[in-house]
C-alpha positions as CSV (number, residue, x, y, z in Angstrom):
1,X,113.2,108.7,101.6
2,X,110.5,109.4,99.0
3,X,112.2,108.2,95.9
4,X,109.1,110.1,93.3
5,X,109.6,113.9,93.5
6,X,106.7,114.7,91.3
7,X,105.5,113.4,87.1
8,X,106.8,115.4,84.2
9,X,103.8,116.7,81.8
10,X,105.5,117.6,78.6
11,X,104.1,116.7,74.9
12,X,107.0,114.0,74.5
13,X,105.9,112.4,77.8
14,X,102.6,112.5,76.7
15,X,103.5,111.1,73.9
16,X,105.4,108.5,75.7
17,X,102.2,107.2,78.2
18,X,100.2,106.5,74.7
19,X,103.2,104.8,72.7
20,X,105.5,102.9,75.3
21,X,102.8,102.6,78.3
22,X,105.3,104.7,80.6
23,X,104.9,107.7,83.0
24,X,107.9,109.7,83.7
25,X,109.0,111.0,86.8
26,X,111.6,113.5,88.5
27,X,112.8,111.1,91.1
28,X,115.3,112.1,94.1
29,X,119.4,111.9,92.9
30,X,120.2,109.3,95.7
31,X,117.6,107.1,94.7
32,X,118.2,103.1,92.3
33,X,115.8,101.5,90.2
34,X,114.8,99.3,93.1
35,X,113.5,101.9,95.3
36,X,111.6,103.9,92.6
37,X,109.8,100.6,91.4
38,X,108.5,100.0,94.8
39,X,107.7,102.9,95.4
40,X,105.6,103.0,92.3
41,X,104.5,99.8,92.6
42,X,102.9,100.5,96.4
43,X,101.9,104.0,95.3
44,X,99.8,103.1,91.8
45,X,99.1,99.3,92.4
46,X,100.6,98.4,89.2
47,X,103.4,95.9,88.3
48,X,106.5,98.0,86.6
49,X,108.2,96.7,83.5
50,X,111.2,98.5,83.5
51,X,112.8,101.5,84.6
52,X,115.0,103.8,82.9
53,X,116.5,106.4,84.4
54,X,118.8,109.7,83.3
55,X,120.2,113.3,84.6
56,X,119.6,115.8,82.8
57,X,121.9,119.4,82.4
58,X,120.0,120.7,84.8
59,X,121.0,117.7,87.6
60,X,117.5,116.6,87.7
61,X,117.3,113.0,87.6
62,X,114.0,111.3,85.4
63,X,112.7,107.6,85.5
64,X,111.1,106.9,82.8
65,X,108.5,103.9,84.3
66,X,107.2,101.3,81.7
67,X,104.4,100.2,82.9
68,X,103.0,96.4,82.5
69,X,100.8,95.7,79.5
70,X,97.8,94.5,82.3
71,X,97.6,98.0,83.3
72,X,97.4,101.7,81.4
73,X,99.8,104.6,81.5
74,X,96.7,106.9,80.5
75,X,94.6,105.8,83.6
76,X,97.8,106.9,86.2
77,X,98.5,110.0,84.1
78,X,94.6,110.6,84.4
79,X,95.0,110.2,87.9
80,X,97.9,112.2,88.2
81,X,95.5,115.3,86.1
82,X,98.5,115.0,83.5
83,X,95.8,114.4,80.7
């Protein structure tokens, strides 16, 4: 199962990768926090900090991936041609 769907590019995320070190992503319904972290993980070669995750009205469900202080949100999102 592929857990990440594909990132989310809005200003608040945006604002999100500079403040909290964090990338957000649409992620599949059926996936946990356990699956998107590794997936993550193995995908970006980063550690993950935390995950938080949420479903919006629209039953889309976002993870919002902190990302370990070792390592930058701007240089995935780079990477990812969110920036």
């Amino acid at each position: 199962m592929n857990a990440l769907l594909y990132p989310i590019a809005t200003e608040k995320v945006l604002g999100a990768v500079d403040r909290d070190n964090a990338i957000v992503y649409v992620v599949d319904m059926r996936a946990n926090k356990k699956q998107i972290k590794e997936e993550f993980e193995k995908m970006f070669n980063v550690k993950v900090e935390s995950i938080n995750t949420s479903i919006t009205i629209k039953n889309m469900k976002k993870a919002y991936i902190r990302i370990n202080k070792a390592s930058k949100a701007s240089d995935i999102a780079r990477r990812l041609k969110l920036v």
